[in-house]
C-alpha positions as CSV (number, residue, x, y, z in Angstrom):
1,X,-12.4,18.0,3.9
2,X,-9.3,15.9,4.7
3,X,-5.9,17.8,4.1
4,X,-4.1,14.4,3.7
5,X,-5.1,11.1,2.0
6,X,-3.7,7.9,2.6
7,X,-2.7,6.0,0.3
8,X,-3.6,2.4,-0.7
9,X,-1.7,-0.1,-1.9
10,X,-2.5,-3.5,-3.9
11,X,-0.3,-7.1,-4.6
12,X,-1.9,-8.2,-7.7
13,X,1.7,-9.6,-8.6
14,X,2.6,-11.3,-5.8
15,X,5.7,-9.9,-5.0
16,X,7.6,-10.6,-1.5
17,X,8.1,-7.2,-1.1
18,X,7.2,-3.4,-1.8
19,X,8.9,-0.2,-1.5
20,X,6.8,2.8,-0.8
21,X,7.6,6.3,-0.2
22,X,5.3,6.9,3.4
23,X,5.0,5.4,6.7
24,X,1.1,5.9,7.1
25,X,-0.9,3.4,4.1
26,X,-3.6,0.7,3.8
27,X,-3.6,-2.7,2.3
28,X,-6.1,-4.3,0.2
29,X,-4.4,-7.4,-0.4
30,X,-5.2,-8.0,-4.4
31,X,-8.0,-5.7,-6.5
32,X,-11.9,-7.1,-5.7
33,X,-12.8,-9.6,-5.9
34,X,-9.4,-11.1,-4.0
35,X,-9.3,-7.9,-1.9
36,X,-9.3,-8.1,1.8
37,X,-10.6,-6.0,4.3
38,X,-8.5,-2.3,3.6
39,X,-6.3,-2.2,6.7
40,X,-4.7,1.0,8.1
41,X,-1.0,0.4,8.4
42,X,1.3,2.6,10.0
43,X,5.0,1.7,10.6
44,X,5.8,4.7,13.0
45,X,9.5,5.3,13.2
46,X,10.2,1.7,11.7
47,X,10.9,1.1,8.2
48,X,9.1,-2.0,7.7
49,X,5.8,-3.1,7.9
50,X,3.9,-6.3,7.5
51,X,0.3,-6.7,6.3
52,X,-1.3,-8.2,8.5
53,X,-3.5,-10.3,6.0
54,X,-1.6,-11.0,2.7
55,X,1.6,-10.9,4.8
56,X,3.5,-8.4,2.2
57,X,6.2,-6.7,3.5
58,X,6.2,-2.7,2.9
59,X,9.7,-1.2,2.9
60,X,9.4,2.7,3.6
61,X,12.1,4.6,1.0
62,X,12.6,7.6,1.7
63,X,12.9,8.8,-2.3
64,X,9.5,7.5,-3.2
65,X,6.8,9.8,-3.7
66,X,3.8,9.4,-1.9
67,X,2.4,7.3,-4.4
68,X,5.5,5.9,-5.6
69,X,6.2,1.9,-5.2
70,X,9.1,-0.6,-6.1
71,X,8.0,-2.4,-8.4
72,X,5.8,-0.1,-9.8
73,X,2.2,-0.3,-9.9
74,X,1.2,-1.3,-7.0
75,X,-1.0,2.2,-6.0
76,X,-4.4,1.1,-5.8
77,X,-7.1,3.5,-7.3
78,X,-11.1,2.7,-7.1
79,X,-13.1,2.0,-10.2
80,X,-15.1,5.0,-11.1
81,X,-18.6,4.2,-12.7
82,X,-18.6,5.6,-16.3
């Protein structure tokens, strides 16, 4: 069993711009069915990344949580079958 996850991130809003709280993510662009394909991202010992696909820009901030973002909301969970 993994020790860590990675987090994943959405852009259903649109924004410009995202402020997370780690370096190591994934993308998926907007929630299915506007995803695209969940990219790893990792901005090593910047503090900015680009998605490669939806073009957002992720700000790393150092007082974010691991699953913290700026705006909020933008932590992407899967849909679990009820």
């Amino acid at each position: 069993m993994a020790d860590h996850v990675v987090p994943h991130f959405h852009n259903d809003s649109g924004v410009a711009s995202i402020a997370i709280g780690v370096r190591e993510f994934m993308c998926v662009g907007a929630t299915a069915p506007f995803d695209h394909p969940h990219v790893f991202l990792d901005m090593g010992d910047d503090d900015e990344k680009i998605c490669p696909y939806c073009s957002t820009l992720y700000r790393y901030r150092a007082g974010l949580g691991a699953t913290d973002t700026d705006p909020p909301n933008h932590l992407f969970r899967e849909k679990t079958a009820a």
